[in-house]
N, C-alpha and C positions, 0 to 999 in steps of 0.2 A: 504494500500500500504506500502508494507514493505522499507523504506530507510538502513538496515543493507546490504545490499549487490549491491557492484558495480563489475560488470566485467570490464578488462579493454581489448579491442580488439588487437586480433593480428592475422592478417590472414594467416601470413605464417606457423601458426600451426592449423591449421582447416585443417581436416582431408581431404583425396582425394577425390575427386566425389562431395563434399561441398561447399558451397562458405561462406563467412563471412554474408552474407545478410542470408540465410538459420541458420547459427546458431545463428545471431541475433534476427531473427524470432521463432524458437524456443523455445530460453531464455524468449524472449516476452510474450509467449504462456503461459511458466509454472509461471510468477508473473513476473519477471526481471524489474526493472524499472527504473534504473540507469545505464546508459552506459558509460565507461569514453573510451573515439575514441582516439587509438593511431597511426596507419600510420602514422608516422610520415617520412616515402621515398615518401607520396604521393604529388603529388598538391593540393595545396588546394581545388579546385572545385572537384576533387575527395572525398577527406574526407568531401566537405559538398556534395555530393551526398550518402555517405554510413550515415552521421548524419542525412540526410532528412529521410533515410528507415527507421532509427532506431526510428526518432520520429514518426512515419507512424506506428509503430510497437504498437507505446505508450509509448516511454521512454524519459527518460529524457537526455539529452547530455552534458557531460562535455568532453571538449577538454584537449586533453596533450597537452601542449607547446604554441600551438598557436591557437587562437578561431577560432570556428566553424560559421557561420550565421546562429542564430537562437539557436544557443549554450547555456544551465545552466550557463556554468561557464566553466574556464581554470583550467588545472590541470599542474601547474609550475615542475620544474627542483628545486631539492636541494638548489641550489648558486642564483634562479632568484632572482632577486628584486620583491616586490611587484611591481604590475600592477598599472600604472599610471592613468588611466582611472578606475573610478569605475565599479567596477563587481564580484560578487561571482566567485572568485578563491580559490584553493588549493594545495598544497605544497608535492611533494615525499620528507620525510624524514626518516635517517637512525638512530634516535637517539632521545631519551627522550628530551633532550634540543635542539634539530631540532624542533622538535613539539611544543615546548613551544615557542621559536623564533620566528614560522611562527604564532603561535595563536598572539604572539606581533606586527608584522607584520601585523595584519588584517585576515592572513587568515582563511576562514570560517570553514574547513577541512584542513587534514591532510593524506595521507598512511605515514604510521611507516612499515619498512623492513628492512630485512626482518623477519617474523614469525617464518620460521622455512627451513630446507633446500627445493629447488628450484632446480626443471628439465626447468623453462623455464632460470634460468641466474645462471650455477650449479658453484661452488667454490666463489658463488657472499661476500660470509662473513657469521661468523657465525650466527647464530641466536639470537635477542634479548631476553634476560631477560623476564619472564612473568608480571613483573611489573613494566617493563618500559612501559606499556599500561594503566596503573592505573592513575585514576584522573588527567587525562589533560586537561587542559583549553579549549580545543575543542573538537570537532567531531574525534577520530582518526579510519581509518579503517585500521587494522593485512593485508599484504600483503607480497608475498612471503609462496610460498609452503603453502597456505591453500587450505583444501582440504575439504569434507565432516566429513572425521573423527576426523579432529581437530578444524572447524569452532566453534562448539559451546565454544570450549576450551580459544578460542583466545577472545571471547565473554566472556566470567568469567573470564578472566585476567583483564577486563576494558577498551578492545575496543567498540570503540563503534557499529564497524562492523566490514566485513570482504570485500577486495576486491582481485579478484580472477580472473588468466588470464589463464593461462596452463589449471585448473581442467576442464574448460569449452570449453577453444579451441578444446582443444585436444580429448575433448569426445566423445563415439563413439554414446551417446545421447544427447545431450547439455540441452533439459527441463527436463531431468532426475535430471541430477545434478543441475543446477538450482534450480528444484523443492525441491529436498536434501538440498541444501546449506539455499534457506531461512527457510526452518523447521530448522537447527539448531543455526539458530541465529534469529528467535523470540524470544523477551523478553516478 
């Protein structure tokens, strides 16, 4: 089971005729095994009804912002605090000493953003440095505008994965790319 690749969900770019459960299932199909659930407009019993499908799928569930029941772990905001309550959490950061901060902090994981330019948040900043990925005290997964052609890239920079919203949303196969994305970031 490969842990370099997390998608992170967004349904409002999952293509027409699709639903987010269909390309969850999918991703599932072709190895996917890390989910991080972002609806973040939703209720919560919403989002733990789409984390139910996904572990149903066989994945694993991390939540943005705020935990899911039955959830891996939280995937925090930039500025949060560590989590008061013990729990594998992890940290969106935009910078080499963001990631070093949150590994101080406790967290287990890291996204560093972004990789490289981004159709899903376009003029979001430039892109990092390729070695501001190199030997971090944590876990970090390359996010922002990875795609298949640059996955393995952002991997020989010194992440330790890749996490990946748009390439997968948006596709017009989802366990294509999937199946694409974990072949280029096998180690």
């Amino acid at each position: 089971m490969s842990r370099r690749l997390v998608v992170l969900t967004d349904r409002h770019q999952v293509r027409a005729g699709r639903s987010l459960r269909d390309v969850l299932g999918a991703a599932a199909d072709a190895g996917l095994r890390i989910v991080l659930l972002r609806e973040l407009d939703l209720p919560d019993d919403e989002r733990a009804k789409i984390a139910d499908h996904a572990r149903t799928c066989g994945m694993e569930v991390l939540a943005a912002h705020r935990p899911v029941p039955g959830g891996a772990g939280v995937h925090l905001p930039a500025a949060a605090p560590a989590p008061e309550i013990p729990t594998r959490w992890g940290r969106s950061c935009h910078s080499r000493a963001d990631a070093v901060a949150a590994a101080g902090d406790g967290a287990w994981w890291a996204t560093l953003s972004p990789y490289a330019e981004t159709e899903s948040k376009p003029g979001y900043g430039p892109p990092l440095a390729a070695d501001d990925f190199a030997a971090l005290p944590l876990p970090v997964y390359a996010l922002g505008g990875i795609t298949v052609d640059n996955a393995a890239a952002a991997r020989a920079a010194g992440a330790y994965g890749v996490a990946v919203m748009g390439a997968v949303m948006r596709a017009s196969d989802p366990a294509d790319v999937v199946a694409a994305l974990l072949s280029a970031v096998r180690s």
